[in-house]
C-alpha positions in Angstrom: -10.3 -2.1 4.8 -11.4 1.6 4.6 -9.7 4.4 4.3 -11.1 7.0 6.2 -8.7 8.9 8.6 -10.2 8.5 12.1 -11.9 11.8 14.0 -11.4 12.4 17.2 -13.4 15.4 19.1 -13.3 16.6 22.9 -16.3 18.3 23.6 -15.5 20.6 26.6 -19.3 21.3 26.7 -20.0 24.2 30.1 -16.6 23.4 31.6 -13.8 25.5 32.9 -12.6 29.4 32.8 -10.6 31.5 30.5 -7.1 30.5 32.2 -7.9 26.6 32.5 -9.2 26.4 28.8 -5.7 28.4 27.7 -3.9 25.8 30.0 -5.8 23.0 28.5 -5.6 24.0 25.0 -1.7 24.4 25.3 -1.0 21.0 27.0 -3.4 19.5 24.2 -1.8 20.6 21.2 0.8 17.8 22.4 -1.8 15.2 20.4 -0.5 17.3 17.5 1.9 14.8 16.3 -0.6 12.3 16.2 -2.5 14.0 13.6 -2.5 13.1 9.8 -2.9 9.3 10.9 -6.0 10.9 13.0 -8.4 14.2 12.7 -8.7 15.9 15.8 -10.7 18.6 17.1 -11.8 20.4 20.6 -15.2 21.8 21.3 -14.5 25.0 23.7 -17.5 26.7 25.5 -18.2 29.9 23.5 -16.8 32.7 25.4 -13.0 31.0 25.2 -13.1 30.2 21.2 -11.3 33.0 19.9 -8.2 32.2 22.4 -8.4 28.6 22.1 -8.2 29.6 18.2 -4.9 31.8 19.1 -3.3 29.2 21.4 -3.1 26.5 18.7 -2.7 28.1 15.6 -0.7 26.6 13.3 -1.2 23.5 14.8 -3.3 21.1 12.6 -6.0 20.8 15.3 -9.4 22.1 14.8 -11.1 24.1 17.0 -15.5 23.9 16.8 -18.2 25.5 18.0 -20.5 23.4 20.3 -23.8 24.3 18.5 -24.4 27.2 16.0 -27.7 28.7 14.8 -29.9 27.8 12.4 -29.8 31.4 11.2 -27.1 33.6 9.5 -27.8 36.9 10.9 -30.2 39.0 12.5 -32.6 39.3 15.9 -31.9 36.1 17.9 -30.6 37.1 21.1 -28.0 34.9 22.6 -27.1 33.2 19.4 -24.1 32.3 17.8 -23.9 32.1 13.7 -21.5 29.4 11.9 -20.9 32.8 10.1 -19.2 34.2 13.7 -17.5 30.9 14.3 -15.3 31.0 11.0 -14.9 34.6 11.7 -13.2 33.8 14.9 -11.4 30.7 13.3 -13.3 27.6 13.8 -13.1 25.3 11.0 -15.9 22.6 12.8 -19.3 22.6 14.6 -21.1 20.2 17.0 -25.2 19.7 15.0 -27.3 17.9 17.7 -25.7 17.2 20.8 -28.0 15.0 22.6 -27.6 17.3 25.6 -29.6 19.9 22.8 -32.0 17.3 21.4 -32.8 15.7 24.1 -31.9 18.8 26.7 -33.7 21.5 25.1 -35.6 19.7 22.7 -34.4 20.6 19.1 -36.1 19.1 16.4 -34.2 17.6 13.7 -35.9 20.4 11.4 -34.3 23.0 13.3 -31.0 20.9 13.0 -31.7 20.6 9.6 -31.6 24.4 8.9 -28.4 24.5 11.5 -26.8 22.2 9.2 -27.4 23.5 6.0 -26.2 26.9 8.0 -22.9 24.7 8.8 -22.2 23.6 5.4 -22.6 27.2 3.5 -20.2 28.3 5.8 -17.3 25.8 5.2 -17.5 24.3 8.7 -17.2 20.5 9.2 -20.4 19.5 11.0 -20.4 16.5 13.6 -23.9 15.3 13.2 -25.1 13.9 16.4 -27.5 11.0 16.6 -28.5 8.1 19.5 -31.1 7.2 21.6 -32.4 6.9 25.2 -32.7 4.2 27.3 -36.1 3.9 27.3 -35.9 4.0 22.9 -33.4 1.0 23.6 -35.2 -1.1 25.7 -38.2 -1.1 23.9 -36.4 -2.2 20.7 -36.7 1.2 19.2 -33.2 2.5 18.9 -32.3 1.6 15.2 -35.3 3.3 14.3 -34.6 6.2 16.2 -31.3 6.2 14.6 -33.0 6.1 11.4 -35.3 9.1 11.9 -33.2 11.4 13.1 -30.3 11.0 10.4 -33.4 11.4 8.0 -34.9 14.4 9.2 -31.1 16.4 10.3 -30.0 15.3 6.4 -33.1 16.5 5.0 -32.4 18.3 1.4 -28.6 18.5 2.3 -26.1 17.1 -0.3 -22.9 17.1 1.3 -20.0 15.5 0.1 -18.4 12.8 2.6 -15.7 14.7 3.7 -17.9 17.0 4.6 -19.9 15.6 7.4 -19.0 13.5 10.5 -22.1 11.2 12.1 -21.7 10.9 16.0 -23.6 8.0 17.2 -24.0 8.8 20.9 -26.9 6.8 22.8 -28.1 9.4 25.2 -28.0 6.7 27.9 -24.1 6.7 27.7 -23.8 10.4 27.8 -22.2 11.6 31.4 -22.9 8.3 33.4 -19.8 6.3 32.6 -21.7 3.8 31.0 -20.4 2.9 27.4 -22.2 0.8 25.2 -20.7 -2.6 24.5 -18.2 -2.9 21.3 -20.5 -5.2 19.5 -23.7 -3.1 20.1 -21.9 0.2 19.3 -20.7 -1.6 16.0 -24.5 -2.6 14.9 -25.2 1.1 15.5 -23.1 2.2 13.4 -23.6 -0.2 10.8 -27.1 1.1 11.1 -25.9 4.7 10.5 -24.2 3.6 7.5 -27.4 1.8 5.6 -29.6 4.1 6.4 -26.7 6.9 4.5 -26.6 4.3 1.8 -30.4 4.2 1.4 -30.1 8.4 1.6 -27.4 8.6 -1.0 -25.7 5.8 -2.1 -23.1 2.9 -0.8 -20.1 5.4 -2.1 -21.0 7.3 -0.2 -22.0 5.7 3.2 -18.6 4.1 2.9 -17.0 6.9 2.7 -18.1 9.1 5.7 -16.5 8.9 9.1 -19.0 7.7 11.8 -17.6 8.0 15.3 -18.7 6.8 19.0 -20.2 9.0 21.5 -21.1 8.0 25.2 -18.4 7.9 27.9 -15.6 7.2 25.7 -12.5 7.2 27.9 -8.8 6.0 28.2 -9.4 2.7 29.0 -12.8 2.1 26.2 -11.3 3.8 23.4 -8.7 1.2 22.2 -11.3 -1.6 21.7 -14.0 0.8 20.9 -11.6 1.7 17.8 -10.6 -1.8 17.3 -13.9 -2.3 15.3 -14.0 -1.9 11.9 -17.2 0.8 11.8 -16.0 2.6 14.4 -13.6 5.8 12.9 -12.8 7.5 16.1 -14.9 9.0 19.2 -16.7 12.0 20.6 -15.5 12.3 24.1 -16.5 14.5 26.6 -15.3 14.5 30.0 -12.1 12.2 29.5 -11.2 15.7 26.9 -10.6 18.0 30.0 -7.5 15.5 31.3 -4.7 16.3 28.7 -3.1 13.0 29.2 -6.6 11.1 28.7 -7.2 12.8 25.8 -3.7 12.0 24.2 -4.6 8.5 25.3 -7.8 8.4 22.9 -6.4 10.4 20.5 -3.3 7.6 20.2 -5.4 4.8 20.1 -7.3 5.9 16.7 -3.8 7.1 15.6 -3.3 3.5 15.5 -6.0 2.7 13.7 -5.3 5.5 11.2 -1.8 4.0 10.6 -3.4 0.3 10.1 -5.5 1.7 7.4 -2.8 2.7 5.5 
């Protein structure tokens, strides 16, 4: 069995206010203890990073940006560097988030450059990749898969701590639909051939690929259950404390089996 340590990260995405992210930040640190059988991390909307960051330090729970630029400095007006997001203590960043592929179109050349950006600056990027329903149905969601892994990886050599792949099927995203066990397993399994072909089988074994799309308290556990699977990107299930401490349990559990 492998031994990656699951990843589990709650993606807050353009939710809540200053005093409900405080709030939520405090009651989540209680998935502290979990940790060390389980990574975990929380995705806070911009504005609420830096007290997010104060609120849990010292706890071993990361705190990400949702998106950074694929710039370090200079005339881009409502950007945020990875160079800003370590300054204000992040130690992780979302590359790719359907909602910005898919959303507002970003190429995986862009996300390229935003990971390359991500990596110089010490963060751990969550690479995002998945299709739509209209890829899936017409057979074309491996491929997909495939591409875009290709293109955001282009001329990166990371090591495989260094990186977390997201498979999240856009079609999963926000509608409570979750793809089946068995279908998110053969995505994954995808994910990790096509970083085999990239680098080598070392390495594909070694990187943490986790499920995105409506992961929630009562998917997680057999979501987890599958060997491929190291953990999840959740989304709205991450703004209920005690849903979240749910997810985060179940791939403590797995994180314990492993060892």
């Amino acid at each position: 069995m492998a031994q990656r340590t699951p990843f589990v990260g709650g993606n807050w995405k353009m939710n809540l206010d200053l005093a409900r992210s405080t709030a939520l930040a405090s009651e989540s640190g209680g998935v502290a203890a979990a940790c060390g059988t389980v990574d975990v991390a929380i995705f806070p909307p911009f504005p609420y990073l830096a007290k997010v960051v104060e609120v849990l330090r010292g706890s071993p729970i990361r705190v990400g940006g949702q998106d950074c630029s694929s710039e370090k400095s200079g005339a881009f007006t409502g950007q945020v560097s990875a160079g800003m997001l370590v300054d204000v203590g992040c130690s992780a960043v979302l590359i790719g988030h359907s909602e910005r592929r898919h959303g507002l179109g970003e190429t995986d050349a862009v996300l390229a450059h935003k990971l390359g950006r991500a990596l110089e600056a010490g963060l751990l990027p969550i690479v995002c990749v998945g299709e739509t329903l209209e890829e899936r149905e017409s057979g074309r969601a491996h491929d997909v898969i495939r591409t875009q892994l290709r293109g955001t990886l282009a001329g990166q050599s990371p090591s495989p701590g260094s990186l977390v792949i997201a498979y999240e099927p856009v079609w999963a995203i926000g509608t409570g639909r979750t793809a089946t066990p068995d279908d998110a397993e053969e995505a994954h399994r995808t994910v990790r051939q096509t970083l085999a072909d990239l680098y080598d089988v070392r390495f594909s074994e070694s990187v943490r690929v986790i499920y995105g799309g409506s992961v929630n308290a009562k998917s997680a556990a057999e979501l987890f259950a599958r060997e491929e699977i190291d953990g999840g990107l959740v989304g709205g299930a991450s703004l209920l404390a005690e849903d979240f401490a749910v997810i985060v349990a179940a791939a403590s559990a797995k994180g314990k089996a492993r060892r």
